[in-house]
C-alpha positions, 0 to 999 in steps of 0.5 A, spaced: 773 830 659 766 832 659 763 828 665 757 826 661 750 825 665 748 817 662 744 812 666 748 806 663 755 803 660 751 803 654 748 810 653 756 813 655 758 808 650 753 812 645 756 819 646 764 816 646 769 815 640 769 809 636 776 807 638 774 808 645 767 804 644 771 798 641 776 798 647 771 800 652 767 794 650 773 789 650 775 791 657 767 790 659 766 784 655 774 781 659 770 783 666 764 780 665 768 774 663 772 773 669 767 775 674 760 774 672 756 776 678 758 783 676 753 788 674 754 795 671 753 803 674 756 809 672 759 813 678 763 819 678 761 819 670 765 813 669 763 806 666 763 802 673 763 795 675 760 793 682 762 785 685 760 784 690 756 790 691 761 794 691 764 799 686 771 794 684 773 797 677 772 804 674 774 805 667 773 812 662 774 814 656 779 820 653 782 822 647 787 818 646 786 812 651 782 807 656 784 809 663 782 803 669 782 805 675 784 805 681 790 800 680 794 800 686 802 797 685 801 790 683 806 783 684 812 783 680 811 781 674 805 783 673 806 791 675 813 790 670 808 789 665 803 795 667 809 800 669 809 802 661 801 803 662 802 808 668 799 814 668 799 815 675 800 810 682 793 808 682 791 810 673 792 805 668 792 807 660 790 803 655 792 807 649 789 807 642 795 807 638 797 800 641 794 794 640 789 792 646 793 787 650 787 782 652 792 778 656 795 783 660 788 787 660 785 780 664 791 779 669 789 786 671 782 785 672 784 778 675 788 782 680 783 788 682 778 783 682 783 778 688 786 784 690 779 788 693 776 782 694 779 781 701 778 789 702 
């Protein structure tokens, strides 16, 4: 991945694929749903979504898939479900030859949302 210098989600979606537009924006659209205070930056090069002040959700963009992160192991049964998505302990891979899993993908901001809320 080329680290691409934007100041917005909206500019880092400009210079990425259709398939990850198309998911990058799903997954935006889910977290602003479940968390409405959120607000959006770019850290490390990455879509990044800050509740409350701070840096909670990162997403980027690859070839082939959306990765999420970080993503500590979960309570069963979610991690079960996330277990095929796993990259790395702490990555979650939302490909591109799979439909988008809307329902999984909300369990998951749920959880990184209750998970770092009490960090």
């Amino acid at each position: 991945m080329t680290v691409m210098l934007t100041a917005s989600i909206d500019d880092y979606l400009v210079d990425v694929s259709p398939q990850a537009r198309i998911r990058l924006e799903g997954l935006r659209a889910l977290i602003h749903e479940v968390a409405p205070e959120a607000t959006e930056t770019i850290a490390y090069g990455m879509p990044t979504f800050v509740i409350p002040g701070r840096h909670r959700i990162y997403a980027a963009a690859w070839a082939n898939h959306v990765g999420v992160y970080p993503v500590h192991p979960a309570p069963e049964p979610l991690e079960s479900r996330l277990a095929p998505l796993r990259a790395a302990k702490d990555t979650v891979r939302f490909s591109y030859a799979v439909p988008f899993d809307e329902g999984l993908a909300r369990e998951l901001v749920g959880f990184l949302l209750s998970a770092r809320s009490e960090a």
